[in-house]
C-alpha positions as CSV (number, residue, x, y, z in Angstrom):
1,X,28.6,34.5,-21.6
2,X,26.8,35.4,-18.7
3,X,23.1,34.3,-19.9
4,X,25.5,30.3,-19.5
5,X,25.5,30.0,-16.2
6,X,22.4,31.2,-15.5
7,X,20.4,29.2,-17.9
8,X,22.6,26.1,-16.3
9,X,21.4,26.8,-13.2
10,X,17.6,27.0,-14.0
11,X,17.8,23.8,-15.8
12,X,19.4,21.7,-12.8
13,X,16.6,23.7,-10.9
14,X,14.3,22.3,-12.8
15,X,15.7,19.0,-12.5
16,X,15.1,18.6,-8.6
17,X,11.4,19.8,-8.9
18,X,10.5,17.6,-11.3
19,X,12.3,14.6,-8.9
20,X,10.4,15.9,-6.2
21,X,7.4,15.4,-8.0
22,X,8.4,12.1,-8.6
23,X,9.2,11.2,-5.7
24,X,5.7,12.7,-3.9
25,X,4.1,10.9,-6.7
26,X,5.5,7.7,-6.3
27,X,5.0,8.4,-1.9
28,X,1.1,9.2,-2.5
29,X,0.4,5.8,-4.8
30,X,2.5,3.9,-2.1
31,X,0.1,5.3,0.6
32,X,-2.9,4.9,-1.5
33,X,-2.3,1.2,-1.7
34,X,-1.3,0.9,1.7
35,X,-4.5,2.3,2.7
36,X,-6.7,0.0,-0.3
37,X,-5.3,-3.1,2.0
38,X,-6.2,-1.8,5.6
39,X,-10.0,-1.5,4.1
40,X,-9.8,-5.2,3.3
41,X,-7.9,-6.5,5.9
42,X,-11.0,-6.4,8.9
43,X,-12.5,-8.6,5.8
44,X,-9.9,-11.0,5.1
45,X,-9.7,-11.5,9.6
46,X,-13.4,-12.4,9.8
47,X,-13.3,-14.6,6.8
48,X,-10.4,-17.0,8.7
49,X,-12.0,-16.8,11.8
50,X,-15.4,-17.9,10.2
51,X,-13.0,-20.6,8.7
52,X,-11.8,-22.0,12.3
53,X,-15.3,-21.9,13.9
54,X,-16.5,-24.0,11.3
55,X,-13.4,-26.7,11.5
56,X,-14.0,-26.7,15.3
57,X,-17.6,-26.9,14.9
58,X,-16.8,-30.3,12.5
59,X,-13.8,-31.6,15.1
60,X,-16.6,-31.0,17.9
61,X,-19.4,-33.3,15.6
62,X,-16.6,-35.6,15.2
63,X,-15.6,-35.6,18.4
64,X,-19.7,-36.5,19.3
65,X,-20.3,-39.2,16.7
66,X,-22.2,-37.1,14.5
């Protein structure tokens, strides 16, 4: 009767690693994604300020007669 308790008490050990694994798992993909989208956000900045030069570049034609 003692080997009960003991084995109980391994298996809810075992329990909260494997939830801790989980949970660092499930931490390290969230910071890998997080960190996939601050490579491409420099990208995705230049590409709508490319976009404004060239509609002011076309208001300022306008604007001219062009």
């Amino acid at each position: 009767m003692r080997l009960f308790p003991l084995l109980l008490a391994i298996l809810l050990a075992g329990c909260g690693v494997s939830e801790t694994a989980t949970v660092a798992a499930t931490a390290g993909a969230a910071k890998a994604k997080e960190a996939e989208q601050a490579k491409a956000a420099p990208a995705q900045v230049q590409g709508k300020l490319d976009e404004a030069f060239k509609q002011a570049e076309q208001k300022r034609e306008a604007a001219e007669g062009r």
